[in-house]
C-alpha positions as CSV (number, residue, x, y, z in Angstrom):
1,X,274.5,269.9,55.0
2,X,273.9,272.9,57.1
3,X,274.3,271.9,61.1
4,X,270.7,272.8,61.1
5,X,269.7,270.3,58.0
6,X,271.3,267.4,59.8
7,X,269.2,268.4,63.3
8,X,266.1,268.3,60.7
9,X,267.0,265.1,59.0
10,X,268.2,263.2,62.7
11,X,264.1,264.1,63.8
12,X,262.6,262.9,60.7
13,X,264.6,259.7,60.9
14,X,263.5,259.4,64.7
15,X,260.0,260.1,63.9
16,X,259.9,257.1,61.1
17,X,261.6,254.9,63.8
18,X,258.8,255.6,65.8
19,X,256.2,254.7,63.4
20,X,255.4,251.0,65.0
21,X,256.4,252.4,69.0
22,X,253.8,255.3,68.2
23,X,251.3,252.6,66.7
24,X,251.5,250.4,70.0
25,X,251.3,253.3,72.4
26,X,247.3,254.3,70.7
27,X,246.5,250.2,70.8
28,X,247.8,250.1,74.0
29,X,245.0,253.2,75.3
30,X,242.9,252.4,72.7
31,X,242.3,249.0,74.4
32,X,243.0,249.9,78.4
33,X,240.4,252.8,78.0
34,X,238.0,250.9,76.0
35,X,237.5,253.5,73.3
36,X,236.0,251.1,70.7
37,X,233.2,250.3,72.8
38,X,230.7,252.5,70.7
39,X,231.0,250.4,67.4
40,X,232.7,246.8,68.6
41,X,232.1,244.0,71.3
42,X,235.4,243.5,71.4
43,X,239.0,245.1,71.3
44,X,239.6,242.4,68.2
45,X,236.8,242.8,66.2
46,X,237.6,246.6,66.3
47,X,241.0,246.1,65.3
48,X,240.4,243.7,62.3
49,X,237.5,246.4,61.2
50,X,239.8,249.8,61.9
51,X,243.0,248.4,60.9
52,X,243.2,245.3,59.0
53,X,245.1,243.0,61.1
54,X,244.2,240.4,63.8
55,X,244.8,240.8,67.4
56,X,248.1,239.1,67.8
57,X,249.1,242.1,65.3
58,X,247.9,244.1,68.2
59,X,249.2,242.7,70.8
60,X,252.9,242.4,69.4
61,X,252.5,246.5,68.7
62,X,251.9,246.5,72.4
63,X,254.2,244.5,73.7
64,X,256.9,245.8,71.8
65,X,256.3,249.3,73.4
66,X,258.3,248.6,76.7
67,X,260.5,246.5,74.8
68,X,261.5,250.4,73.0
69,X,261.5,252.0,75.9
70,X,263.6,249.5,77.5
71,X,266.2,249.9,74.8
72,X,266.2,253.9,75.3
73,X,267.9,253.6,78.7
74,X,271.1,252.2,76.8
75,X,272.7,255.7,75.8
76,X,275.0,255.7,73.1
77,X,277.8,252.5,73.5
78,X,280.2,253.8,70.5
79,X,283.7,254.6,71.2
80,X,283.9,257.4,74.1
81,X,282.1,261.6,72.7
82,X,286.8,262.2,72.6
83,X,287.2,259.0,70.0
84,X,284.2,258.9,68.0
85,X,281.9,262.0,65.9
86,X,279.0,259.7,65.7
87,X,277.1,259.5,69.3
88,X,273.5,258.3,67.8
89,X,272.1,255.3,69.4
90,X,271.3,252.7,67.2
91,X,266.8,251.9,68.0
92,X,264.7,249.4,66.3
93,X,262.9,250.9,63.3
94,X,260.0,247.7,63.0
95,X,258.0,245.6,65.3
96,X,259.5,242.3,63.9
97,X,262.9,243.5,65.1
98,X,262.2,243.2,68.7
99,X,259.4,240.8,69.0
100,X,262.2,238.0,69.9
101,X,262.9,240.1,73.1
102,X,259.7,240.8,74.8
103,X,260.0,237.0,76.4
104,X,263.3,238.5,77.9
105,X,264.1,240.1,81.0
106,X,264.9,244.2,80.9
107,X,268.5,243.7,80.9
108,X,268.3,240.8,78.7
109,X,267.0,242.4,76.5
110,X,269.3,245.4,76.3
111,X,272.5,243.2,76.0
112,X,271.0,241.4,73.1
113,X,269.8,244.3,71.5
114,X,273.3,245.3,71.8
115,X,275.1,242.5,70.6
116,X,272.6,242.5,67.6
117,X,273.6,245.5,66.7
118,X,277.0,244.7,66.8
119,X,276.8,241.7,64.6
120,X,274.8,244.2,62.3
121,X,277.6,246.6,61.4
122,X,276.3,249.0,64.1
123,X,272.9,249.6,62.1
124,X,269.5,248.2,63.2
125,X,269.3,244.6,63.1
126,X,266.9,242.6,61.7
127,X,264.1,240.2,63.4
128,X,266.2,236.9,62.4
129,X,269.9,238.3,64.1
130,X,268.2,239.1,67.3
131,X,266.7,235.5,67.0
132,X,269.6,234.1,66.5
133,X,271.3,235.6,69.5
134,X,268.6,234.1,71.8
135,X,268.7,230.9,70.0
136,X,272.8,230.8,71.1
137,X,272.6,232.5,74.6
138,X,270.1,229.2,75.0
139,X,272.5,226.5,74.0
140,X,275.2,228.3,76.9
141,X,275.1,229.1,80.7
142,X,274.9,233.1,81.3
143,X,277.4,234.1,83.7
144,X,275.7,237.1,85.9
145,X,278.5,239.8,85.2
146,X,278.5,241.0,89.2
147,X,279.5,237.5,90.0
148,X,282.2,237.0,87.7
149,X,284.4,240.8,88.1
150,X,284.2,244.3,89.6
151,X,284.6,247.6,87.6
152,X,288.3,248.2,87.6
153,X,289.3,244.5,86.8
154,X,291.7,244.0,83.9
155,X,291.6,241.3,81.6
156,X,292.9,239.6,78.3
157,X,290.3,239.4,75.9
158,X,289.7,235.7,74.2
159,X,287.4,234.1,71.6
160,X,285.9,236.9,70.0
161,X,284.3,236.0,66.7
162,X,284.0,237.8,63.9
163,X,285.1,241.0,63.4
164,X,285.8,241.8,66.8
165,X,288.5,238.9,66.7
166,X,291.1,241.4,65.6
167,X,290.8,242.3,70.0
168,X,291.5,238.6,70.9
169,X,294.6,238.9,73.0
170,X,294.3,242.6,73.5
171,X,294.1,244.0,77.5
172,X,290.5,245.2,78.6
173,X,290.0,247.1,81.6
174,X,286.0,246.7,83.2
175,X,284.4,249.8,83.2
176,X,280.8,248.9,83.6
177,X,278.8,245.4,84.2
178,X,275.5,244.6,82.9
179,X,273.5,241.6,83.5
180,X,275.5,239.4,81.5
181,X,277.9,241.6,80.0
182,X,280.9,243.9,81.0
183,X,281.5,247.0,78.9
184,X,285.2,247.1,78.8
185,X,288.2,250.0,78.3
186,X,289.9,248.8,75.3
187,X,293.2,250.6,73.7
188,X,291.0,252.3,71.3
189,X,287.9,252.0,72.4
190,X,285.3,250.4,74.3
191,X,283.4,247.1,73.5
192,X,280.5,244.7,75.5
193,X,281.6,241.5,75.7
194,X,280.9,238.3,77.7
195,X,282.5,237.0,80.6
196,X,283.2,234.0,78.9
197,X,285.5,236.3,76.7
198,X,287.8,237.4,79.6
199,X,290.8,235.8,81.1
200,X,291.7,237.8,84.2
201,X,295.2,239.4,84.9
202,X,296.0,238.8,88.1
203,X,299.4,240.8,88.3
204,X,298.9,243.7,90.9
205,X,301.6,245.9,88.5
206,X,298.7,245.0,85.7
207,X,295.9,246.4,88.0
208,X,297.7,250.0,88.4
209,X,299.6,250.2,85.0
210,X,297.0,249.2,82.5
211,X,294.3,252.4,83.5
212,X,297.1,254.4,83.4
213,X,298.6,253.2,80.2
214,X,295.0,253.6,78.6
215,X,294.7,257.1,79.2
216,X,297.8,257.9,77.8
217,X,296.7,256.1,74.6
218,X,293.4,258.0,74.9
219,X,295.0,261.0,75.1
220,X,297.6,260.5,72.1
221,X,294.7,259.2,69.9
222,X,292.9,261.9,70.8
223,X,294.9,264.8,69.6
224,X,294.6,264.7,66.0
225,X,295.5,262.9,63.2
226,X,298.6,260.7,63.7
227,X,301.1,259.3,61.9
228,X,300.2,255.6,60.2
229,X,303.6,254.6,62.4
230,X,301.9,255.9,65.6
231,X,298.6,254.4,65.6
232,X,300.8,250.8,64.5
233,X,303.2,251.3,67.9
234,X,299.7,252.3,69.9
235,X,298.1,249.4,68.9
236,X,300.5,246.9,69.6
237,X,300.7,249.1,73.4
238,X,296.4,247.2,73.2
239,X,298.3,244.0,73.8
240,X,301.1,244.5,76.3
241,X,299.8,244.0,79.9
242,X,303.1,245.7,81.2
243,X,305.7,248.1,79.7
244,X,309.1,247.2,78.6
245,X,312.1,250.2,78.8
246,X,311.8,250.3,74.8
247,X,307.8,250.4,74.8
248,X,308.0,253.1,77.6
249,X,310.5,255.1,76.0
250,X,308.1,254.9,72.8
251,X,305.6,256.1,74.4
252,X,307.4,258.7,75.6
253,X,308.9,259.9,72.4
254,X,305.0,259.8,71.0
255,X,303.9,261.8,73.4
256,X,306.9,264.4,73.5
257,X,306.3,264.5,70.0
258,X,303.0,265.4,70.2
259,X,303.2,267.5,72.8
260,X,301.1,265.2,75.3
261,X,302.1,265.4,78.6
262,X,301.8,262.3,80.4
263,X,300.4,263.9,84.1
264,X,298.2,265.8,82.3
C-alpha cells in the first residue's frame, strides 16, 4: 500500500476503536447536562427507550471513558523507534475489554492493560485476560516499584512465564518504574516486568559495564541485517553480566566488521 493508504487505513482502524469510547463520551453529557429531560423522567428510562439497553449498559460506557483515556498516556512500549518498524499502541477496541479495570487505580490500570497485552500476542486483549490478571495480582503482594529499585539498577531477570521465559537469566538494566512495574533495557529490547522478576546485581563493574555493553549491542543490531552467527554471539552477550577477553574481543571483531565504532 501507498504510505498514504496505510495513514488512511491506521484512522479508520482508530475511528472503529473509538466506537464504545465515542458512545460513553455522549452518555456521559447526555446525562451531566440533562438533555433527555424533554421526553423522560429519568436518564434510564431514556436510555432503555433511545438505545435499547439498561442503565448499567450506560454506566459501564461511562466509566470506561477515563479508563481509555487513562490507557492513552502509555505511548508506544514496543522495542525502542531504532529496533522496531511498528510504533502503534495497542487500545481497547470494546467496553468489555476494560470494564475489569475501572475498580483499579490509574497506574493499575495501565500496568495491567500492559501486561494483557503482552499475554495477548501484543494485540488487544480480551475482557477474560484482563480478568485474569487482576484475579492473580490479588492472590500476591504488589511491590511499589520506587521502593524496590532506581532507574539505572541492573538486574538478572527470573521466573518469567511464558513466552517471555526465553529472558530468564538474561541482564536487565531499569530504565523506567511504574507503580508496580519497571520497564527494563534488555539486550534486544525492552520489556515491563515485576519486581518480583528481578534479582539485583550488586557488582559495581556490573553497574558501569552493563549500559555500556547494551549500547554497543543496540548499535550492532541496529545497523542492518546481520549474520545468523552475529545475532547467536549477541544474544548470549544478553546473559553475561561482565565481559571475558574472548567475549570482548568478539565484540570487537563484530563491530570492526560492521564498521561500528564502539565511542561512537
Amino acid at each position: 500500500m501507498t504510505p498514504e493508504e496505510v495513514r488512511d487505513r491506521l484512522h479508520l482502524e482508530r475511528q472503529i476503536e473509538k466506537a464504545f469510547y465515542l458512545a460513553g463520551k455522549a452518555l456521559l453529557e447526555l446525562r451531566d447536562r440533562r438533555l433527555y429531560r424533554s421526553t423522560h423522567k429519568t436518564f434510564e428510562e431514556y436510555c432503555r427507550d433511545r438505545f435499547g439497553h439498561s442503565r448499567q449498559k450506560s454506566n459501564y460506557l461511562i466509566a470506561a471513558v477515563d479508563v481509555f483515556d487513562n490507557l492513552t498516556t502509555i505511548g508506544c512500549q514496543n522495542l525502542p523507534e531504532d529496533l522496531t518498524t511498528n510504533n502503534l499502541q495497542i487500545l481497547p477496541t470494546n467496553e468489555r475489554q476494560i470494564r475489569p479495570l475501572t475498580k483499579l487505580e490509574p497506574d493499575q490500570q495501565r500496568d495491567v492493560w500492559q501486561q494483557a497485552v503482552t499475554e495477548a500476542g501484543n494485540k488487544a486483549p480480551s475482557g477474560k485476560i484482563v480478568k485474569d490478571i487482576i484475579e492473580r495480582l490479588k492472590e500476591k503482594p504488589l511491590f511499589k516499584a520506587s521502593d524496590f529499585c532506581q532507574v539505572g539498577d541492573v538486574f538478572v531477570v527470573t521466573r518469567l512465564e511464558e513466552k517471555e521465559r526465553e529472558y530468564n537469566g538474561c541482564w536487565a538494566i531499569a530504565l523506567q518504574l511504574n507503580e508496580f512495574t519497571v520497564e527494563v533495557a534488555m539486550h534486544d529490547g525492552k520489556l515491563i516486568v515485576k519486581p518480583e522478576n528481578l534479582n539485583k546485581i550488586d557488582s559495581p563493574e556490573a553497574q558501569q559495564q552493563l549500559p555500556l555493553l547494551k549500547e554497543r549491542i543496540w548499535r550492532l543490531r541496529n545497523c542492518g541485517e546481520l549474520d545468523r552467527v552475529a545475532y547467536t554471539v549477541l544474544e548470549s552477550l544478553g546473559r553475561q553480566t561482565y565481559l571475558t577477553p574472548v567475549s570482548e574481543g568478539l565484540l570487537r571483531w563484530l563491530e570492526e566488521y560492521y564498521g561500528i565504532d564502539k565511542e561512537s
